[in-house]
C-alpha positions as CSV (number, residue, x, y, z in Angstrom):
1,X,-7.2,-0.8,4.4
2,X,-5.0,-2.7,7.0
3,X,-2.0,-1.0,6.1
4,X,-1.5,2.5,4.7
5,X,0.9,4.6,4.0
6,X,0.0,8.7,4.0
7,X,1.4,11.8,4.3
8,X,0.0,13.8,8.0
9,X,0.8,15.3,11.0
10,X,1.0,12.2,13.3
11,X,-0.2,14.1,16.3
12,X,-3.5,14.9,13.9
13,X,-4.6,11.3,13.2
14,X,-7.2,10.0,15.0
15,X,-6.5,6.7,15.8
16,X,-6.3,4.6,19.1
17,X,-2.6,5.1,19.2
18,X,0.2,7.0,17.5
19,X,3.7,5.9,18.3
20,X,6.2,7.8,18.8
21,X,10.2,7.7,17.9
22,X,11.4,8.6,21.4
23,X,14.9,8.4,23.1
24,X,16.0,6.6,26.4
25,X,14.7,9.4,28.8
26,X,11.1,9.4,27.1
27,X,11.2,13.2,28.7
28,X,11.1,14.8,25.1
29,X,13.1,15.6,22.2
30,X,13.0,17.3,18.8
31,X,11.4,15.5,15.8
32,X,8.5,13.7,15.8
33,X,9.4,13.4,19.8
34,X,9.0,17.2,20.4
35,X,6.2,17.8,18.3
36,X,4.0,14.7,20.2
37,X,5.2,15.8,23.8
38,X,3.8,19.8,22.8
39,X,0.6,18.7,21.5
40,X,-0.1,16.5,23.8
41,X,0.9,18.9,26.7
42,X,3.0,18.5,30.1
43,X,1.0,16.0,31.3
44,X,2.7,13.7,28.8
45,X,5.7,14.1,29.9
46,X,4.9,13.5,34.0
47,X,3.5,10.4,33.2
48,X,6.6,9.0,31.1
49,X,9.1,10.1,33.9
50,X,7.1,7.8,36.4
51,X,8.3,4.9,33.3
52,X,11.8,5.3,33.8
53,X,12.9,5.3,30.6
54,X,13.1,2.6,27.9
55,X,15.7,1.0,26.0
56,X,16.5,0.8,22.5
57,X,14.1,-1.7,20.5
58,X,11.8,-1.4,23.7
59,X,8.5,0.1,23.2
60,X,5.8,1.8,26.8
61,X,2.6,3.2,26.6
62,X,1.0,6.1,28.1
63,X,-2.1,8.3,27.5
64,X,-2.8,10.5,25.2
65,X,-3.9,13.5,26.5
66,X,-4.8,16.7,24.5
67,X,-3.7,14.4,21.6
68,X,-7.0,13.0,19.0
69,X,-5.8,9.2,20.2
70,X,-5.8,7.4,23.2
71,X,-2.6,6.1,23.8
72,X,1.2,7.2,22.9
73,X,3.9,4.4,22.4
74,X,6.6,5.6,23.3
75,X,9.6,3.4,21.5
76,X,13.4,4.3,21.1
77,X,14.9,3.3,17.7
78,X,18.7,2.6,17.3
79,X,21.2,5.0,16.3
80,X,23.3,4.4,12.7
81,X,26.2,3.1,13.6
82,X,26.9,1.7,10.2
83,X,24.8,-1.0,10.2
84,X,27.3,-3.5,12.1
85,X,25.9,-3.1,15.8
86,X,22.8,-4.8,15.0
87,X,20.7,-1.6,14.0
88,X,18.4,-3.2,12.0
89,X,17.1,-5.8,14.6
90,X,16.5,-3.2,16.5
91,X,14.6,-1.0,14.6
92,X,12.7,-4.0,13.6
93,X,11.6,-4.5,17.3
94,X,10.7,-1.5,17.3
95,X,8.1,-1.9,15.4
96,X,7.4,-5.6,16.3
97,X,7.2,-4.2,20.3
98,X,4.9,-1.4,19.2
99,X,2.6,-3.8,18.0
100,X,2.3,-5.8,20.6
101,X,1.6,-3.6,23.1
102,X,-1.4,-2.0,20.4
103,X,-2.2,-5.5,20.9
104,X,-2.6,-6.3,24.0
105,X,-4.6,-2.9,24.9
106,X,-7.0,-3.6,22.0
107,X,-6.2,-1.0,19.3
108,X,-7.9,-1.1,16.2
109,X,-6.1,1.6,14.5
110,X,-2.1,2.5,15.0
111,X,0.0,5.2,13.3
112,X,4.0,5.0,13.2
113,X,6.2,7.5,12.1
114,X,9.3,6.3,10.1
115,X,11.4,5.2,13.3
116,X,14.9,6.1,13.3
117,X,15.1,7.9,9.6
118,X,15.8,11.5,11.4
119,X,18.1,12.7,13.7
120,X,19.2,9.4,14.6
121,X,20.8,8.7,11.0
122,X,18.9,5.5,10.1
123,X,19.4,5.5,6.0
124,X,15.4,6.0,5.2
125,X,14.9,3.7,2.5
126,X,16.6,1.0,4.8
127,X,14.3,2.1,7.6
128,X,11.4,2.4,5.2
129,X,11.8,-1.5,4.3
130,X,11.9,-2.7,7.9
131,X,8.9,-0.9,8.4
132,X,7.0,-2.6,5.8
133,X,8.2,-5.4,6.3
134,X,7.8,-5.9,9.9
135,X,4.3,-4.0,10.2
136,X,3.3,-6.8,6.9
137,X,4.5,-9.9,8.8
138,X,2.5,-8.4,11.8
139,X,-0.6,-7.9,9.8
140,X,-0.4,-11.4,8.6
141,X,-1.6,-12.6,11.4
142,X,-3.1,-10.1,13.3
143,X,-6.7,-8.0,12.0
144,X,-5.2,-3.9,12.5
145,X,-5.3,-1.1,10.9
146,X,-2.4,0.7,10.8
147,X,-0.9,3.4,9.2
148,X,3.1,4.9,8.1
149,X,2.6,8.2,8.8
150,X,4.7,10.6,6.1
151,X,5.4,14.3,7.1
152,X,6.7,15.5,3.8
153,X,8.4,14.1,0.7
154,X,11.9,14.7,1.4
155,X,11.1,12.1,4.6
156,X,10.2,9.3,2.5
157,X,12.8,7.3,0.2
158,X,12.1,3.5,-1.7
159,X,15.8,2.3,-2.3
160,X,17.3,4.4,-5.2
161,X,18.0,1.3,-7.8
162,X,14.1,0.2,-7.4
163,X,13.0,3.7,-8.0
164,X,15.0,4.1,-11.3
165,X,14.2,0.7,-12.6
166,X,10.2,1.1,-12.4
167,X,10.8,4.8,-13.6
168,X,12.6,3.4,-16.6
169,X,10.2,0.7,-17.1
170,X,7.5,3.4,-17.2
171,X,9.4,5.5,-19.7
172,X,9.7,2.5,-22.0
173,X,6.0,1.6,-21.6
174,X,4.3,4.8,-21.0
175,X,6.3,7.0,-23.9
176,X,6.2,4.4,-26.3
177,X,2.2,3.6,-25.7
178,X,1.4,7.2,-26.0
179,X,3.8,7.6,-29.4
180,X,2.3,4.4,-30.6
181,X,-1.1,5.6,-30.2
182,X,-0.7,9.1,-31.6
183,X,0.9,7.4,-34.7
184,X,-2.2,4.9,-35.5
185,X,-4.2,8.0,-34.6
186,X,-2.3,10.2,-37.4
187,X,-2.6,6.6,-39.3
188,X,-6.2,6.0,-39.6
189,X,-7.2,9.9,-40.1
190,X,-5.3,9.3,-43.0
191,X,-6.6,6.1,-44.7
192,X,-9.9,8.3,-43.9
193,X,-8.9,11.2,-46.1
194,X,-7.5,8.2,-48.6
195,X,-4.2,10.1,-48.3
196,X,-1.9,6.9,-47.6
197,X,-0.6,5.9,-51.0
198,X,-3.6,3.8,-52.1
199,X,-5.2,2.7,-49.2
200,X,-9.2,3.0,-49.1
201,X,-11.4,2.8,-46.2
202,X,-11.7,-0.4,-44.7
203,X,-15.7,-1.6,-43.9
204,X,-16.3,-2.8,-40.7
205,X,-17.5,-6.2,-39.8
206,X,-20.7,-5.9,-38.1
207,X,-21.4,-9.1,-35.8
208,X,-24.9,-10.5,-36.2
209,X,-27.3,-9.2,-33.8
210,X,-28.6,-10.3,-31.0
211,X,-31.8,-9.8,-28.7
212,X,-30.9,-8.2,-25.2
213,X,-32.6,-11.3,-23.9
214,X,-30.0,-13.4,-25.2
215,X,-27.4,-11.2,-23.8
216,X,-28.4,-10.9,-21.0
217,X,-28.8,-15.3,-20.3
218,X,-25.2,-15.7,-21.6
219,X,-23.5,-13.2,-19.1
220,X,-20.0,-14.4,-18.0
221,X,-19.2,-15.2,-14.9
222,X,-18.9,-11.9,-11.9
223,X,-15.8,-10.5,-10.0
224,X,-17.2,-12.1,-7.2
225,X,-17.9,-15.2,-8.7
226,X,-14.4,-15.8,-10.4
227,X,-12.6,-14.4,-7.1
228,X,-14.2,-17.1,-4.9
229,X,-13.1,-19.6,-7.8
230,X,-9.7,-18.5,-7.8
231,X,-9.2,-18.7,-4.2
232,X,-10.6,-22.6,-4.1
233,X,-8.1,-23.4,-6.7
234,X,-5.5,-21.5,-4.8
235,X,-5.8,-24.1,-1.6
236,X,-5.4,-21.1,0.6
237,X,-7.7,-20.2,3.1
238,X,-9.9,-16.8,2.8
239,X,-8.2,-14.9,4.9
240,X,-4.7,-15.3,3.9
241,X,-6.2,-14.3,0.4
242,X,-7.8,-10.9,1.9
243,X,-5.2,-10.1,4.4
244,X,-2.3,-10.9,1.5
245,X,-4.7,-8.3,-0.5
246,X,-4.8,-5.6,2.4
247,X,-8.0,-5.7,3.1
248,X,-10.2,-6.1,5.9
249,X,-12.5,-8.8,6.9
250,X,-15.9,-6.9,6.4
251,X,-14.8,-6.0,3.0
252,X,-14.2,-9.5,1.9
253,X,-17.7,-10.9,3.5
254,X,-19.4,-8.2,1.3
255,X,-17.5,-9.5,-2.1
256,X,-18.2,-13.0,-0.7
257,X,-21.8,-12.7,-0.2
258,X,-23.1,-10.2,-2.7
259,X,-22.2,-12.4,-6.6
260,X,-23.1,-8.5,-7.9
261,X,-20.6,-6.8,-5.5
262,X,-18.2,-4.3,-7.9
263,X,-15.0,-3.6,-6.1
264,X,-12.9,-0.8,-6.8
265,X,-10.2,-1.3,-9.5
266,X,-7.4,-0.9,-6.5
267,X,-9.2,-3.7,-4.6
268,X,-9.3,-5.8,-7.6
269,X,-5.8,-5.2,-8.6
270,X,-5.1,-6.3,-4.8
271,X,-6.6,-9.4,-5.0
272,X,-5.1,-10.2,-8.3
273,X,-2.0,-9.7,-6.5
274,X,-2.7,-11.4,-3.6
275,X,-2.9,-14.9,-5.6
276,X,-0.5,-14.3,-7.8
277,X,-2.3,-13.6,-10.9
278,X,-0.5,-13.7,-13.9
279,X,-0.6,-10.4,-16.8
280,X,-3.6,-12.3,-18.2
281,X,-5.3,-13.4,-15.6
282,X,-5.5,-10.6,-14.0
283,X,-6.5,-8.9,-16.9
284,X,-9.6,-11.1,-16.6
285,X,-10.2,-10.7,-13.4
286,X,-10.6,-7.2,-13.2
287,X,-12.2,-7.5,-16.2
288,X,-15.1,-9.0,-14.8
289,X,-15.0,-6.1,-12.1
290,X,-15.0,-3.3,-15.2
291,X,-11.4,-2.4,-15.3
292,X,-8.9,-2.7,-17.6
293,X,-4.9,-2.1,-17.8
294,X,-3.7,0.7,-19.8
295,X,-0.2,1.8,-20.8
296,X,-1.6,5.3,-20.6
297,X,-1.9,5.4,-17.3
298,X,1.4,5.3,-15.0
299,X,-0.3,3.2,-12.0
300,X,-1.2,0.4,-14.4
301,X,1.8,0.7,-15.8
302,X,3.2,0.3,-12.0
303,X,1.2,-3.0,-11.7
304,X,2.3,-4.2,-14.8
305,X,6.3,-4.1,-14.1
306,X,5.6,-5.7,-10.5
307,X,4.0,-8.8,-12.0
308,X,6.5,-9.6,-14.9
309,X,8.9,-9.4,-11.7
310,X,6.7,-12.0,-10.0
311,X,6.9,-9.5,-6.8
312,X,3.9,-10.5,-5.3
313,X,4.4,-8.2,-2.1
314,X,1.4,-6.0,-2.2
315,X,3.1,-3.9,0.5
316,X,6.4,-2.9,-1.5
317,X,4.4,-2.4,-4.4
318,X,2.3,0.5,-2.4
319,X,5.6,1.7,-1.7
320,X,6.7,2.3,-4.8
321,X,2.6,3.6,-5.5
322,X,3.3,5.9,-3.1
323,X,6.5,7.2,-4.6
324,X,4.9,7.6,-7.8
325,X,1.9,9.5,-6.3
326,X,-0.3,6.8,-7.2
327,X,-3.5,5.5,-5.4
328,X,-2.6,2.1,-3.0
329,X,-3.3,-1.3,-3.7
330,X,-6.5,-2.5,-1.2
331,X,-9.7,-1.8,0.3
Protein backbone atom coordinates (compact mmCIF):
# COMPACT_ATOMS: atom_id res chain seq x y z
CA UNK A 1 0.00 0.00 0.00
CA UNK A 2 1.64 3.32 -1.04
CA UNK A 3 0.44 5.16 1.84
CA UNK A 4 -0.38 3.84 5.36
CA UNK A 5 -1.21 5.01 8.34
CA UNK A 6 -0.25 2.61 11.67
CA UNK A 7 0.30 2.82 15.02
CA UNK A 8 4.48 1.85 16.00
CA UNK A 9 7.41 2.82 17.43
CA UNK A 10 9.09 4.82 14.59
CA UNK A 11 12.51 3.85 15.60
CA UNK A 12 11.16 -0.02 15.10
CA UNK A 13 10.02 0.20 11.41
CA UNK A 14 12.09 -1.17 9.00
CA UNK A 15 12.08 0.91 6.25
CA UNK A 16 14.87 2.74 4.21
CA UNK A 17 14.22 5.91 6.19
CA UNK A 18 12.34 7.19 9.13
CA UNK A 19 12.16 10.95 9.57
CA UNK A 20 12.37 12.57 12.26
CA UNK A 21 10.58 15.90 13.82
CA UNK A 22 13.91 17.60 14.89
CA UNK A 23 14.69 21.21 16.02
CA UNK A 24 17.29 23.72 14.55
CA UNK A 25 20.39 22.25 16.46
CA UNK A 26 19.52 18.58 15.02
CA UNK A 27 21.77 17.69 18.40
CA UNK A 28 18.65 16.01 20.14
CA UNK A 29 15.58 16.69 21.92
CA UNK A 30 12.57 15.05 23.64
CA UNK A 31 9.80 13.47 21.60
CA UNK A 32 10.10 11.56 18.72
CA UNK A 33 13.61 13.59 18.53
CA UNK A 34 14.97 11.92 21.76
CA UNK A 35 13.71 8.71 21.37
CA UNK A 36 15.43 8.41 17.51
CA UNK A 37 18.83 10.00 18.70
CA UNK A 38 18.92 7.01 21.83
CA UNK A 39 18.19 4.20 19.65
CA UNK A 40 20.13 5.12 17.16
CA UNK A 41 23.17 5.86 19.57
CA UNK A 42 25.85 8.82 19.84
CA UNK A 43 26.98 8.35 16.60
CA UNK A 44 23.80 9.98 15.43
CA UNK A 45 24.33 12.79 16.90
CA UNK A 46 28.24 13.42 15.76
CA UNK A 47 27.27 13.12 12.34
CA UNK A 48 24.30 15.88 12.53
CA UNK A 49 26.64 18.44 14.33
CA UNK A 50 29.12 18.18 11.27
CA UNK A 51 25.28 19.50 9.39
CA UNK A 52 25.13 22.56 11.07
CA UNK A 53 21.79 22.70 11.80
CA UNK A 54 18.64 23.10 9.68
CA UNK A 55 15.97 25.50 9.37
CA UNK A 56 12.45 25.30 9.78
CA UNK A 57 10.59 23.55 6.70
CA UNK A 58 14.25 22.34 5.84
CA UNK A 59 14.77 18.69 5.87
CA UNK A 60 19.07 16.62 5.97
CA UNK A 61 19.87 13.26 5.94
CA UNK A 62 22.19 11.13 7.88
CA UNK A 63 22.72 7.38 8.62
CA UNK A 64 21.00 5.38 10.53
CA UNK A 65 23.05 3.57 12.72
CA UNK A 66 21.92 1.08 15.42
CA UNK A 67 18.45 2.06 13.95
CA UNK A 68 16.45 -0.98 11.56
CA UNK A 69 16.66 1.76 8.49
CA UNK A 70 19.24 3.26 6.61
CA UNK A 71 18.86 6.82 6.71
CA UNK A 72 17.30 9.46 9.34
CA UNK A 73 15.79 12.77 7.89
CA UNK A 74 16.24 14.99 10.08
CA UNK A 75 13.48 17.91 9.42
CA UNK A 76 12.37 20.89 11.84
CA UNK A 77 8.63 21.67 11.79
CA UNK A 78 7.24 25.20 12.77
CA UNK A 79 6.20 26.18 16.01
CA UNK A 80 2.13 27.28 16.62
CA UNK A 81 2.15 30.58 16.54
CA UNK A 82 -1.50 30.82 15.85
CA UNK A 83 -1.49 29.94 12.52
CA UNK A 84 -0.69 33.62 11.08
CA UNK A 85 3.18 33.24 10.58
CA UNK A 86 2.87 30.97 7.83
CA UNK A 87 2.95 27.59 9.94
CA UNK A 88 1.22 25.63 7.73
CA UNK A 89 3.54 26.14 4.66
CA UNK A 90 5.97 25.18 6.60
CA UNK A 91 4.98 22.17 7.96
CA UNK A 92 3.84 21.31 4.59
CA UNK A 93 7.56 21.59 3.35
CA UNK A 94 8.34 19.65 5.73
CA UNK A 95 6.97 16.99 4.47
CA UNK A 96 7.30 17.92 0.70
CA UNK A 97 11.45 18.40 1.63
CA UNK A 98 11.46 14.98 3.32
CA UNK A 99 10.36 13.49 0.31
CA UNK A 100 12.51 14.69 -1.89
CA UNK A 101 15.52 13.93 -0.33
CA UNK A 102 13.81 9.92 0.04
CA UNK A 103 13.86 10.68 -3.44
CA UNK A 104 16.84 11.46 -4.56
CA UNK A 105 18.72 8.71 -2.41
CA UNK A 106 16.30 6.06 -3.78
CA UNK A 107 14.08 5.02 -0.87
CA UNK A 108 11.43 2.71 -1.47
CA UNK A 109 9.89 2.82 1.89
CA UNK A 110 9.64 6.19 4.33
CA UNK A 111 8.08 6.54 7.74
CA UNK A 112 7.01 10.08 9.24
CA UNK A 113 5.93 10.84 12.51
CA UNK A 114 3.10 13.49 12.79
CA UNK A 115 5.49 16.59 12.45
CA UNK A 116 4.85 19.40 14.70
CA UNK A 117 1.64 17.89 16.66
CA UNK A 118 3.90 17.61 20.11
CA UNK A 119 5.75 19.87 22.00
CA UNK A 120 5.78 22.28 19.29
CA UNK A 121 1.83 23.01 19.62
CA UNK A 122 0.82 22.23 15.96
CA UNK A 123 -3.25 21.57 16.47
CA UNK A 124 -3.02 17.67 15.43
CA UNK A 125 -5.91 17.33 13.35
CA UNK A 126 -4.57 20.47 11.39
CA UNK A 127 -1.12 18.75 11.23
CA UNK A 128 -2.73 15.46 10.53
CA UNK A 129 -4.37 16.98 7.19
CA UNK A 130 -1.23 18.56 5.86
CA UNK A 131 0.31 15.36 6.21
CA UNK A 132 -2.14 13.61 4.07
CA UNK A 133 -2.43 15.86 2.03
CA UNK A 134 1.02 16.63 1.10
CA UNK A 135 2.43 12.89 1.39
CA UNK A 136 -0.99 12.21 -1.36
CA UNK A 137 0.01 14.95 -3.85
CA UNK A 138 3.61 13.46 -3.49
CA UNK A 139 2.49 9.98 -4.12
CA UNK A 140 0.61 11.16 -7.14
CA UNK A 141 3.33 11.26 -8.97
CA UNK A 142 5.95 9.57 -7.43
CA UNK A 143 5.93 5.23 -6.90
CA UNK A 144 6.78 5.17 -2.62
CA UNK A 145 5.77 3.57 0.08
CA UNK A 146 5.32 5.43 2.90
CA UNK A 147 4.00 5.31 6.03
CA UNK A 148 2.34 8.00 9.13
CA UNK A 149 3.66 6.47 11.90
CA UNK A 150 1.05 6.70 15.09
CA UNK A 151 2.54 6.19 18.72
CA UNK A 152 -0.68 5.97 20.58
CA UNK A 153 -4.33 7.17 20.19
CA UNK A 154 -4.30 10.29 22.15
CA UNK A 155 -1.47 11.38 19.24
CA UNK A 156 -3.85 11.11 16.46
CA UNK A 157 -6.96 13.44 15.91
CA UNK A 158 -9.29 13.80 12.31
CA UNK A 159 -10.92 17.31 12.73
CA UNK A 160 -13.65 17.10 15.45
CA UNK A 161 -16.92 18.17 13.14
CA UNK A 162 -15.79 15.25 10.57
CA UNK A 163 -15.56 12.75 13.33
CA UNK A 164 -19.04 13.50 14.80
CA UNK A 165 -20.76 13.73 11.45
CA UNK A 166 -19.62 10.09 10.13
CA UNK A 167 -20.24 8.90 13.87
CA UNK A 168 -23.72 10.18 13.53
CA UNK A 169 -24.13 8.90 10.11
CA UNK A 170 -23.18 5.51 11.46
CA UNK A 171 -25.63 5.66 14.32
CA UNK A 172 -28.40 6.42 11.92
CA UNK A 173 -27.36 3.61 9.59
CA UNK A 174 -25.89 1.09 11.75
CA UNK A 175 -28.70 1.21 14.79
CA UNK A 176 -31.48 1.47 12.55
CA UNK A 177 -30.09 -1.57 10.13
CA UNK A 178 -29.65 -3.74 13.11
CA UNK A 179 -33.28 -2.74 14.71
CA UNK A 180 -34.68 -3.19 11.31
CA UNK A 181 -33.40 -6.51 10.98
CA UNK A 182 -34.12 -7.89 14.45
CA UNK A 183 -37.78 -6.64 13.72
CA UNK A 184 -38.30 -8.72 10.27
CA UNK A 185 -36.41 -11.38 12.20
CA UNK A 186 -39.19 -11.26 15.25
CA UNK A 187 -41.56 -10.71 11.96
CA UNK A 188 -41.14 -13.73 10.01
CA UNK A 189 -40.71 -16.23 13.17
CA UNK A 190 -44.06 -15.11 13.57
CA UNK A 191 -45.99 -15.53 10.30
CA UNK A 192 -44.06 -19.14 10.87
CA UNK A 193 -45.84 -19.91 14.02
CA UNK A 194 -49.09 -18.22 12.11
CA UNK A 195 -49.21 -15.89 15.18
CA UNK A 196 -49.66 -12.54 13.12
CA UNK A 197 -53.34 -11.84 12.99
CA UNK A 198 -54.16 -14.03 9.95
CA UNK A 199 -51.14 -14.25 8.13
CA UNK A 200 -50.14 -17.86 6.74
CA UNK A 201 -46.91 -18.94 5.39
CA UNK A 202 -46.00 -17.61 2.28
CA UNK A 203 -44.50 -20.52 -0.56
CA UNK A 204 -41.58 -19.70 -2.08
CA UNK A 205 -41.07 -19.27 -5.72
CA UNK A 206 -38.66 -21.78 -6.89
CA UNK A 207 -36.88 -20.54 -10.33
CA UNK A 208 -36.78 -23.17 -12.98
CA UNK A 209 -33.68 -25.15 -12.94
CA UNK A 210 -30.93 -25.13 -14.71
CA UNK A 211 -27.93 -27.49 -15.71
CA UNK A 212 -24.42 -26.41 -14.13
CA UNK A 213 -23.34 -26.33 -17.81
CA UNK A 214 -25.59 -23.62 -18.54
CA UNK A 215 -24.45 -21.82 -15.53
CA UNK A 216 -21.45 -22.00 -15.95
CA UNK A 217 -21.52 -20.49 -20.14
CA UNK A 218 -23.62 -17.53 -18.86
CA UNK A 219 -21.12 -16.24 -16.16
CA UNK A 220 -21.12 -12.37 -15.86
CA UNK A 221 -18.38 -10.54 -16.48
CA UNK A 222 -15.03 -10.71 -13.59
CA UNK A 223 -13.67 -7.96 -11.19
CA UNK A 224 -10.93 -7.84 -13.47
CA UNK A 225 -12.75 -7.69 -16.46
CA UNK A 226 -15.23 -4.83 -15.42
CA UNK A 227 -12.27 -2.86 -13.70
CA UNK A 228 -10.31 -2.65 -16.98
CA UNK A 229 -13.77 -1.61 -18.56
CA UNK A 230 -14.32 1.05 -16.19
CA UNK A 231 -11.00 2.51 -16.39
CA UNK A 232 -11.34 2.80 -20.55
CA UNK A 233 -14.50 4.63 -20.09
CA UNK A 234 -12.89 6.73 -17.35
CA UNK A 235 -10.21 8.25 -20.14
CA UNK A 236 -7.67 8.16 -17.42
CA UNK A 237 -4.60 6.48 -17.74
CA UNK A 238 -3.79 3.15 -15.49
CA UNK A 239 -1.77 4.50 -13.23
CA UNK A 240 -3.60 7.48 -12.08
CA UNK A 241 -6.48 4.81 -11.56
CA UNK A 242 -4.08 2.54 -9.22
CA UNK A 243 -2.09 5.26 -7.56
CA UNK A 244 -5.70 7.29 -6.89
CA UNK A 245 -6.60 3.61 -5.38
CA UNK A 246 -3.28 3.34 -3.17
CA UNK A 247 -1.92 0.75 -4.64
CA UNK A 248 1.19 -0.26 -6.17
CA UNK A 249 2.11 -1.05 -9.65
CA UNK A 250 2.78 -4.86 -9.22
CA UNK A 251 -0.58 -5.16 -7.72
CA UNK A 252 -2.37 -3.61 -10.57
CA UNK A 253 -0.37 -5.82 -13.40
CA UNK A 254 -1.54 -8.92 -11.51
CA UNK A 255 -5.48 -7.69 -11.63
CA UNK A 256 -4.65 -6.54 -15.17
CA UNK A 257 -3.34 -9.75 -16.36
CA UNK A 258 -4.97 -12.56 -14.49
CA UNK A 259 -9.30 -11.93 -15.83
CA UNK A 260 -9.65 -14.60 -12.55
CA UNK A 261 -7.57 -12.38 -10.14
CA UNK A 262 -9.96 -11.83 -6.73
CA UNK A 263 -8.82 -8.75 -4.94
CA UNK A 264 -9.41 -8.17 -1.44
CA UNK A 265 -12.74 -6.30 -0.54
CA UNK A 266 -10.38 -3.16 0.64
CA UNK A 267 -8.68 -3.21 -2.75
CA UNK A 268 -11.95 -3.32 -4.43
CA UNK A 269 -13.57 -0.76 -2.42
CA UNK A 270 -10.28 1.34 -3.40
CA UNK A 271 -10.63 1.13 -6.87
CA UNK A 272 -14.29 1.90 -6.64
CA UNK A 273 -13.22 4.96 -5.14
CA UNK A 274 -10.52 5.77 -7.20
CA UNK A 275 -13.03 6.33 -10.24
CA UNK A 276 -15.58 7.61 -8.57
CA UNK A 277 -18.00 4.97 -8.45
CA UNK A 278 -21.36 5.73 -7.55
CA UNK A 279 -23.49 3.59 -4.36
CA UNK A 280 -24.47 1.23 -7.22
CA UNK A 281 -21.79 0.91 -9.10
CA UNK A 282 -19.73 0.09 -6.77
CA UNK A 283 -22.05 -2.22 -5.39
CA UNK A 284 -21.45 -4.03 -8.73
CA UNK A 285 -18.17 -3.83 -8.81
CA UNK A 286 -17.29 -5.50 -5.85
CA UNK A 287 -19.82 -7.57 -6.52
CA UNK A 288 -18.15 -9.27 -9.21
CA UNK A 289 -15.01 -9.50 -6.75
CA UNK A 290 -17.46 -11.35 -3.96
CA UNK A 291 -18.26 -8.58 -1.65
CA UNK A 292 -21.01 -6.90 -0.71
CA UNK A 293 -22.03 -3.58 1.45
CA UNK A 294 -23.70 -4.13 4.69
CA UNK A 295 -25.26 -1.76 7.11
CA UNK A 296 -24.06 -4.22 9.76
CA UNK A 297 -20.86 -3.56 9.45
CA UNK A 298 -19.41 -0.01 10.56
CA UNK A 299 -16.48 0.06 7.67
CA UNK A 300 -19.16 -0.31 5.00
CA UNK A 301 -21.09 1.84 6.59
CA UNK A 302 -17.84 4.30 6.53
CA UNK A 303 -17.70 3.83 2.72
CA UNK A 304 -21.13 4.44 2.26
CA UNK A 305 -21.27 8.09 3.93
CA UNK A 306 -18.02 9.03 1.95
CA UNK A 307 -19.65 8.42 -1.43
CA UNK A 308 -23.11 10.11 -0.95
CA UNK A 309 -20.49 13.09 0.00
CA UNK A 310 -18.91 12.48 -3.40
CA UNK A 311 -15.41 12.66 -1.30
CA UNK A 312 -13.48 10.79 -3.47
CA UNK A 313 -10.07 11.28 -1.42
CA UNK A 314 -9.17 7.76 -0.71
CA UNK A 315 -6.55 9.18 1.69
CA UNK A 316 -9.02 11.18 4.10
CA UNK A 317 -11.30 8.43 4.04
CA UNK A 318 -8.33 6.04 5.65
CA UNK A 319 -8.16 8.70 8.02
CA UNK A 320 -11.30 8.59 9.22
CA UNK A 321 -10.82 4.32 8.79
CA UNK A 322 -8.24 4.65 11.00
CA UNK A 323 -10.18 6.68 13.59
CA UNK A 324 -12.88 4.16 13.56
CA UNK A 325 -10.35 1.23 13.95
CA UNK A 326 -11.28 0.04 10.69
CA UNK A 327 -9.03 -1.78 8.01
CA UNK A 328 -7.56 0.93 5.15
CA UNK A 329 -8.72 1.35 1.81
CA UNK A 330 -5.78 -0.29 -0.80
CA UNK A 331 -3.52 -2.98 -1.57
Amino acid sequence: MPFEIVRNDITKVPVDAIVNAANESLLGGGGVDGCIHRAAGPQLAEECRALGGCSAGSAKITGAYRLPCRYVIHTVGPVWNGGDHGERELLASCYRSSLALAKEHRCGTVAFPLISSGAFGFPKDEALRIAVDTIGEFLVENDMTVYLVIFDRKAYQISAALFADIAEYIDDRYVDEHTDLMRGSVRMAAVRKGVCGNAAPVPMKVPPERSLDDLLKHLDAGFSETLLKLIDRSGKKDSEIYKRANVDRKLFSKIRSNPDYKPSKSTAIAFAIALELDLDETRDLMSRAGYALSASSKFDVIIEYFIKQKNYNIFEINEALFAFDQSLLGA
